[in-house]
N, C-alpha and C positions, 0 to 999 in steps of 0.2 A: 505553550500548548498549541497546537494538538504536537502527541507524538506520534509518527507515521514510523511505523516497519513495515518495511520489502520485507515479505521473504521467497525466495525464488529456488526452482532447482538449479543446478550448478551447469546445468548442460545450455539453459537459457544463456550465458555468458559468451558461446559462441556465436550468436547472433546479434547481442547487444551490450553494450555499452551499460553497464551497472551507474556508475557514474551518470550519465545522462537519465538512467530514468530515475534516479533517486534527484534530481532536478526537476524532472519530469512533475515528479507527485509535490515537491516544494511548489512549482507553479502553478499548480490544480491548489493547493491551499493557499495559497495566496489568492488566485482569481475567485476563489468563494467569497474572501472580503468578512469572512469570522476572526480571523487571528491577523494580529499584526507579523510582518514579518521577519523581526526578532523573535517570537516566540515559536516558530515554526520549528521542530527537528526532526530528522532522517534518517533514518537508518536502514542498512540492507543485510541481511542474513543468508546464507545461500545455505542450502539441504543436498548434499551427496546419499544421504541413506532416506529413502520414503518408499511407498509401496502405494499405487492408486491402479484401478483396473482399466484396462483400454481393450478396444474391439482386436486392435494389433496383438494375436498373441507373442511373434517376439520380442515385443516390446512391452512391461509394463511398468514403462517408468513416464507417464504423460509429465511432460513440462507442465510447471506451474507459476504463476507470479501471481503473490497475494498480498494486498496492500488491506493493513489494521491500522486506523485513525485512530488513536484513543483521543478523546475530547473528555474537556470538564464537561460535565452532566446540567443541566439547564439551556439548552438549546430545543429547537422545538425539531418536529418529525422532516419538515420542509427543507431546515435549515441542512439537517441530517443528509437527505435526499440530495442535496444541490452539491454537497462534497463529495457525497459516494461516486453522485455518476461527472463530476468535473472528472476526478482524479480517472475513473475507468475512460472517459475519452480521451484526456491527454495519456492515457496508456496505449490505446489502439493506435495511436499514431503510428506506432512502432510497426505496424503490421507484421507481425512475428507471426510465423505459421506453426500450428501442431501445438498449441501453448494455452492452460487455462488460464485466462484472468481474473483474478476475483478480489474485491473491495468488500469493507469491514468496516462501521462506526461502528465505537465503541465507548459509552457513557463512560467518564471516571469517576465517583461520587465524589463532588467538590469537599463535601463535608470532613469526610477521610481523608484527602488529599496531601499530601505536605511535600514538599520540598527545600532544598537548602542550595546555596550557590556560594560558592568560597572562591 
């Protein structure tokens, strides 16, 4: 735990390195110091078809990069706080222009939870 999804538009690709920044949010969960970091996992998604409104009428497709923490559920609001905005500053790094960023914690209810590992 946590699992982190990228998801990004597809057009962000031309400025950055996917691979690095799915590094990027590994090390923002790491430097939070809630997960050890074997239980860290990454994943990145890319979106060719979305639809978001921009001032640019011939463009409305604004770039996006959105990072979802799912965490087991038992953590407090602070702890919450200190991932969201680790992972959004190790994303600014990137200085990518024209581009939303947006971060997501996401409680898992521990109770419901299951997993298997084979």
């Amino acid at each position: 735990m946590p699992h982190c999804i990228i998801e990004y538009s597809e057009e962000v690709t031309q400025t950055v390195d996917i691979k690095a920044l799915m590094s990027c949010v590994f090390l923002a969960a790491t430097q939070s110091a809630l997960f050890s970091t074997g239980d860290i996992k990454v994943r990145a998604i890319p979106y060719n078809d979305f639809y978001a409104e921009t001032e640019n009428e011939t463009n409305n497709k604004q770039l996006f990069i959105h990072v979802c923490c799912k965490i087991l559920s038992g953590r407090h609001l602070e702890q919450r706080q200190k991932l969201s905005e680790l992972v959004l500053s190790h994303l600014n790094t990137f200085a990518i222009k024209s581009v939303s960023i947006s971060v997501e914690i996401v409680d898992m209810e521990r109770e419901s939870y299951n997993k298997r590992v084979s």
